[in-house]
C-alpha positions in Angstrom: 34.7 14.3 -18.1 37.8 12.3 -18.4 39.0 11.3 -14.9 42.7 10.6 -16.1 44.1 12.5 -19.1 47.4 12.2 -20.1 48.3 9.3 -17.6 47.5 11.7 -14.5 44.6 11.6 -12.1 42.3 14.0 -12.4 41.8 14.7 -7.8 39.0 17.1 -8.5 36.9 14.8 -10.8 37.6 11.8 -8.4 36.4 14.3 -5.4 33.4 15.1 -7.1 32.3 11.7 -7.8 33.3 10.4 -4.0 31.7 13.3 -2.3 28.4 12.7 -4.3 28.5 9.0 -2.3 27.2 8.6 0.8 30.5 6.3 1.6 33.6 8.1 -0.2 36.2 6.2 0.9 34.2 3.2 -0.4 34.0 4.9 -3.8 37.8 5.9 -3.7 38.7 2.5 -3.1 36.4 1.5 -6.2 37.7 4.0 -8.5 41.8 3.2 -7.2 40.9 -0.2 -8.2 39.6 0.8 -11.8 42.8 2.6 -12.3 45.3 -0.2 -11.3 42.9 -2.9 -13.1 43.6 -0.3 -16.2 47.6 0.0 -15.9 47.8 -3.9 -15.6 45.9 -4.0 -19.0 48.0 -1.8 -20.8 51.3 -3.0 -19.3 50.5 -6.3 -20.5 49.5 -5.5 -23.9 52.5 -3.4 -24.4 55.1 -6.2 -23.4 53.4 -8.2 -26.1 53.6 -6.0 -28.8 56.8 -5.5 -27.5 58.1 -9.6 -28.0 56.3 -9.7 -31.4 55.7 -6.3 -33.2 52.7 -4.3 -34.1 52.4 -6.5 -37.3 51.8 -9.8 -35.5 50.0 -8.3 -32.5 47.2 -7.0 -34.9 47.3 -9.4 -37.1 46.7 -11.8 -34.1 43.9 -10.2 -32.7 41.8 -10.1 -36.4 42.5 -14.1 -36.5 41.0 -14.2 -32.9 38.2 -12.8 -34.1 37.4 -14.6 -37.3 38.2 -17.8 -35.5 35.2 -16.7 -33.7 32.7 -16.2 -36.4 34.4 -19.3 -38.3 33.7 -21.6 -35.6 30.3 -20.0 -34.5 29.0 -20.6 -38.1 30.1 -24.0 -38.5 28.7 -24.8 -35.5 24.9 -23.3 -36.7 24.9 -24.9 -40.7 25.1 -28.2 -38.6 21.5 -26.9 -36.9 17.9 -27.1 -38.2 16.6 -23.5 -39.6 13.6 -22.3 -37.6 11.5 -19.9 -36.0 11.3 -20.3 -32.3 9.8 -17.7 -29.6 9.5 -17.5 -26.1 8.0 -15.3 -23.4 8.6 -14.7 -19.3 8.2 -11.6 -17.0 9.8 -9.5 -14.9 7.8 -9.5 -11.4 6.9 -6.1 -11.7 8.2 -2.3 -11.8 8.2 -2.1 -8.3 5.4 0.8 -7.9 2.7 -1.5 -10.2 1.4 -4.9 -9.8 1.6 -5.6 -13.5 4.2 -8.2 -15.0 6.3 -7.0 -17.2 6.7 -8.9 -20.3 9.6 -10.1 -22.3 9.2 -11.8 -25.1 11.6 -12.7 -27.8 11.8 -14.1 -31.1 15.3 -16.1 -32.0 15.5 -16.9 -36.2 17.9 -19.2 -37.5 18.8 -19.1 -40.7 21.7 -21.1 -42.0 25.2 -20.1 -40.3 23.4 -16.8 -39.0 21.2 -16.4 -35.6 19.0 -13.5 -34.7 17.3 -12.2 -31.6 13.7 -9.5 -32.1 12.6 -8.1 -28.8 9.9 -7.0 -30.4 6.9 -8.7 -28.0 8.9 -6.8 -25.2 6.7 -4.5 -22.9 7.6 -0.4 -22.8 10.0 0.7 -20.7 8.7 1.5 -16.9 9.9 4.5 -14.7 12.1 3.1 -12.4 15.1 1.5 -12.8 15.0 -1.9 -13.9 15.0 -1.1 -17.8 17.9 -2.7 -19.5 20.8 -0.5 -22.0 20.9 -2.0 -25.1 24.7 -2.6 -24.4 23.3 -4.8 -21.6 20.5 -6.9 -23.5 23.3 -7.5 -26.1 25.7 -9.0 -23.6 22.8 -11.3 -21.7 22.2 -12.6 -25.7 25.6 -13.7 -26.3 26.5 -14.7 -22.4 23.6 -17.1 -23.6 24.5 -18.1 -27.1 28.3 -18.7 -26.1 26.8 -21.2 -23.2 24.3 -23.1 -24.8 25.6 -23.1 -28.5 29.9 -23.3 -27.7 30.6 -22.5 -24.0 35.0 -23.2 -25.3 34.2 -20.0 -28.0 36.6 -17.0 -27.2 34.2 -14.4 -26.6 34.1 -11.5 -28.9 33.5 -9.2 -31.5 33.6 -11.9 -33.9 30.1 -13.7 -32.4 28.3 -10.2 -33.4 28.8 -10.7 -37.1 27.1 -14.2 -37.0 24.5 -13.2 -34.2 22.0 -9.9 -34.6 19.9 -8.7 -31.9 17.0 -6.0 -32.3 14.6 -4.3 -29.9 12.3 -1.3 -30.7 13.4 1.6 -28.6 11.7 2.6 -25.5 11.1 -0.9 -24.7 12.3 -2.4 -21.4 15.5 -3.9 -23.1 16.0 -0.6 -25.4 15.3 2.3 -23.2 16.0 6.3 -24.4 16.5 8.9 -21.7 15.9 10.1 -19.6 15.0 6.0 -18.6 16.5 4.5 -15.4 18.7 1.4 -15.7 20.4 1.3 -12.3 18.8 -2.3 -11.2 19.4 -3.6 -14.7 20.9 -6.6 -13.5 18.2 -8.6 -12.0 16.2 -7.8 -15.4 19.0 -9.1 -17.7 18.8 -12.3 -15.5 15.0 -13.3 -16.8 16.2 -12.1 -20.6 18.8 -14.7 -20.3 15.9 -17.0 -19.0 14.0 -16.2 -22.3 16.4 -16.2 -24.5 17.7 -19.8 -23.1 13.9 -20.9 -23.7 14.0 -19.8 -27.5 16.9 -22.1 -28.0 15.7 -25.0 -26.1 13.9 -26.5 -29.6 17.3 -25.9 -31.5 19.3 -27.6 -28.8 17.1 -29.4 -26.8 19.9 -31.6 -25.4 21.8 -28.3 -24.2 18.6 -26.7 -22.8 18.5 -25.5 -19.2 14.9 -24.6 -17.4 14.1 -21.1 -15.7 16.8 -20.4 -12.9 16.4 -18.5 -9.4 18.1 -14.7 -10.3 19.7 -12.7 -8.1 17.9 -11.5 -4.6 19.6 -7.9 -3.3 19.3 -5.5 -0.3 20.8 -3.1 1.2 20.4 -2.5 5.2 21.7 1.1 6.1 22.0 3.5 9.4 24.3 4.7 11.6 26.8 2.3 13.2 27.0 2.8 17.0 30.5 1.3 17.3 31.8 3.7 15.2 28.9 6.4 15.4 29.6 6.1 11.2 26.8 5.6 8.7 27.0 2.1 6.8 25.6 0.3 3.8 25.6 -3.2 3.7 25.0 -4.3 0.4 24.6 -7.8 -0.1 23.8 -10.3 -3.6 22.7 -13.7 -2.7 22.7 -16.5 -5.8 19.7 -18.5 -6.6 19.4 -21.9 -7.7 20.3 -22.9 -11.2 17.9 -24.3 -13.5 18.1 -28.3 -14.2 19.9 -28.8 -17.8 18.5 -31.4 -20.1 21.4 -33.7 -18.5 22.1 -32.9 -14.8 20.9 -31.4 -11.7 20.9 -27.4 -11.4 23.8 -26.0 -9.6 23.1 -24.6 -6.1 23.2 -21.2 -5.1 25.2 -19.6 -8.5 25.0 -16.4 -10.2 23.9 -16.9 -13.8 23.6 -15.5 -17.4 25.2 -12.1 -17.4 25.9 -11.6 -13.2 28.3 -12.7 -10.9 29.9 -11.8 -8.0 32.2 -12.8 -4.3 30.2 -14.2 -1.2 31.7 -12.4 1.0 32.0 -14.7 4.4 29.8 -14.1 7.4 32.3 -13.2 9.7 33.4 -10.5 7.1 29.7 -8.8 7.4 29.8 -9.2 11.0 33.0 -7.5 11.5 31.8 -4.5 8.7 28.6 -3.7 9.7 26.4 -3.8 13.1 24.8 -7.1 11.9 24.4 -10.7 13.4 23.6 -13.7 10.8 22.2 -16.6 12.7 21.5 -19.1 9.3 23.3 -19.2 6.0 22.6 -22.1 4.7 21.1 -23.5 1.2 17.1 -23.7 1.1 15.9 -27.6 1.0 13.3 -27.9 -1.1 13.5 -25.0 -3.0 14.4 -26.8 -6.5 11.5 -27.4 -8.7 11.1 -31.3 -8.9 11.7 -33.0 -12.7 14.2 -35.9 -14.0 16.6 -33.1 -13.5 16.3 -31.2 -10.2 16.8 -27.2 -9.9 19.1 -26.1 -7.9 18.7 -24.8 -4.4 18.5 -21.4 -3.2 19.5 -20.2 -0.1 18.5 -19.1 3.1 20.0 -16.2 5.7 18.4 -14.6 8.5 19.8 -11.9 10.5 19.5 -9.1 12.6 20.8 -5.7 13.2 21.9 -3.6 16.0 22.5 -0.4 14.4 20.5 2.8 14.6 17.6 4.1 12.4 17.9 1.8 10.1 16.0 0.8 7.0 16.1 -1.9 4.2 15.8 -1.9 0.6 15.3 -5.1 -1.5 16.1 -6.0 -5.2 16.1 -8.9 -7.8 13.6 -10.7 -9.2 11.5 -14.1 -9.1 10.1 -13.0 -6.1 5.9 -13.0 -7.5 7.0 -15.3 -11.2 8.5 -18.5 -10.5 11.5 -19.4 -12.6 9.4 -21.7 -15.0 10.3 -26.1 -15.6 10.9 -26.9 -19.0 9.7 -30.2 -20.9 7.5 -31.3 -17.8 9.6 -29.9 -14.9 8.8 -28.3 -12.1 8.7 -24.3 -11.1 11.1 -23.3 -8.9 10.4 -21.9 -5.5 9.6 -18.2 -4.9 11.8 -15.8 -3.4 11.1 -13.6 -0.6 12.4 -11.7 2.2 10.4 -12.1 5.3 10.5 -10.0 8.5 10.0 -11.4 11.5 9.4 -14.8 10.4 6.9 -17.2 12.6 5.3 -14.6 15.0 2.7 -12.2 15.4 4.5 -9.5 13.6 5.6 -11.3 10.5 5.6 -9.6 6.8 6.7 -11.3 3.7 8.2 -9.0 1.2 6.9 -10.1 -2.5 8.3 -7.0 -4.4 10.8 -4.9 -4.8 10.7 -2.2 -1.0 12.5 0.9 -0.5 13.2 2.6 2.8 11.4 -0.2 5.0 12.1 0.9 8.5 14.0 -2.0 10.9 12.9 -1.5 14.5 15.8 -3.1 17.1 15.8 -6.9 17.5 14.0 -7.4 14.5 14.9 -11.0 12.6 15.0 -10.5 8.6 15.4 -13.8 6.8 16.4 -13.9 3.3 15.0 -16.9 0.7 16.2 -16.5 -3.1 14.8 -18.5 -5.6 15.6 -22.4 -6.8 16.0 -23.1 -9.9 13.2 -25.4 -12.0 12.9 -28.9 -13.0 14.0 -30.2 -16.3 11.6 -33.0 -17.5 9.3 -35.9 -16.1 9.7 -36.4 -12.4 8.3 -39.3 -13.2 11.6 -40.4 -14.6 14.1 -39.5 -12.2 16.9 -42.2 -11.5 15.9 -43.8 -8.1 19.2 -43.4 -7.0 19.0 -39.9 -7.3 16.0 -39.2 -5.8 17.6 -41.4 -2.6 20.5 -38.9 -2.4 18.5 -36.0 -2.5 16.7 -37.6 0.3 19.4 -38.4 1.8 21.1 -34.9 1.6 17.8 -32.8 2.9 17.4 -31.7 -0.4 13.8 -32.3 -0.5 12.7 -31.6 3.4 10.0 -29.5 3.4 10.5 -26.1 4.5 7.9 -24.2 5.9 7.9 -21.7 3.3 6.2 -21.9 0.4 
């Protein structure tokens, strides 16, 4: 159903979407946004076909694109040909303890590169299985960063790079599949896929890094007597490279999103954060350190209200590369150090938050790159000296 057609809203097709939400105004504001974000794009593209003609304009944007593939292909002849493979897992489908397996194999074959999911477990009933459209665009978020992170990307990398996965496979699912948590998945294909490349460019390699660690705490609002959602996407530590520490507390691969400030949440929703702070020791050890996670803990004050989790790395560590160390687990924990404490290892849904309870949030650090063994002194002072390596009490 088209929800603008001939440059006019469509009000019934927007109602019909925002009334199937649980927050419409929310969703109005979403699809408001979509609409501007739209008008910019073609405004803009007009005035330039307007300065230079439709000539130039599309002659312009083929160059882009075989600049692309030029450059890409240059960049490849100049690498050894091999066969390289690689396997991690997804923590589970939420319902099952099994892992679920990813496994690709990445070819290279003069100036061309290919990616065959083939290894890749079926797809599961809920929703973390991966589109196609989505597996694709964690492959080339990869390729562009490790092979030429200055390469315009688009359509021109897909006629040097091929990517194939059977269907019904976790990153090629066929209805009626669900995809809706899709995200934390394509953050461990980007893992794998980083880990077939590391023997074609070991000196661009980066180790396993902490994905993304969601929830979502809902209820009724008694300032406002309202429901709310508070939906919140905390960054894990980045995996060491094969010259520098991991990055702290970043999106990676195909994800990324605002952190929105504490005093924002507390002002939205009947919530109280006590720590927000990055998780020392958290980092798996090597001659390159991963990056640190993070830690928040909060509680809520609203009424009947329940949490849902989501992400990943929460049972499979984000794995070292070339002697480094794992990274450190995520988890969510309730009520942290007393009698009543429960850590959350998996994916939850609907788990019931009685008043006063304390949630604390730990994503994942990213892993070690190499030898500890032959980290620089002065580097192992800072991190010392920074808290980076103070034990935590969790694990």
């Amino acid at each position: 159903m088209r929800i603008v057609r001939g440059g006019q809203v469509q009000e019934d097709i927007v109602d019909l979407i925002c009334l199937n939400s649980r927050l419409p105004d929310e969703r109005l504001g979403d699809l408001r946004a979509q609409f501007a974000a739209n008008q910019v794009g073609i405004r803009g593209l007009l005035e330039i076909e307007e300065a230079f003609g439709e000539d130039i304009l599309s002659a312009a944007m083929a160059e882009i694109l075989d600049y692309s593939e030029r450059r890409l292909r240059v960049m490849l002849a100049e690498l050894p040909d091999g066969t390289f493979r690689h396997v991690d897992y997804y923590d589970d489908d939420g319902v099952h303890d099994e892992p679920l397996r990813i496994e690709v194999e990445a070819a290279k074959r003069g100036d061309s590169l290919s990616f065959d999911f083939s290894g890749t477990c079926p797809q599961v009933a809920t929703a973390v299985n991966v589109p196609m459209v989505a597996t694709r665009a964690t492959v080339f978020c990869v390729v562009k960063t490790l092979l030429d992170p200055e390469l315009p990307p688009n359509a021109g990398m897909h006629r040097v790079v091929t990517i194939s996965a059977p269907a019904a496979t976790l990153v090629n699912p066929v209805p009626p599949a669900a995809v809706g948590e899709r995200a934390s998945t394509c953050q461990v294909i980007g893992d794998v896929v980083a880990g077939a490349l590391a023997p074609l460019v070991p000196n661009e390699s980066t180790s396993g890094c902490g994905s993304l660690l969601g929830y979502r705490v809902y209820g009724t609002d008694p300032r406002k007597r309202q429901y709310f959602v508070e939906y919140q996407a905390f960054a894990g530590g980045h995996g060491a490279t094969a010259f520098a520490d991991g990055m702290d507390s970043v999106r990676v691969w195909a994800s990324g999103s605002s952190n929105a400030p504490v005093e924002a949440d507390e002002i939205a929703y009947p919530v109280i954060v006590h720590r927000y702070e990055l998780r020392p020791g958290s980092g798996g050890r090597g001659k390159y350190r991963g990056g640190l996670g993070i830690r928040r803990v909060f509680v809520t004050y609203g009424e009947n209200v329940a949490l849902s989790t989501s992400g990943t790395r929460m049972r499979i560590a984000p794995r070292g590369m070339f002697g480094g160390r794992d990274g450190a687990l995520a988890a969510i924990v309730i009520n942290p150090s007393t009698d009543k404490e429960q850590r959350l290892t998996r994916m939850v849904t609907e788990y019931p938050l009685a008043a006063g309870d304390v949630v604390e949030v730990l994503s994942a650090g990213g892993a070690g790159w190499g030898d500890p063994v032959e980290r620089a002194p002065e580097q192992e002072e800072r991190d010392m000296r920074e808290g980076r390596l103070k034990l935590s009490k969790d694990p």
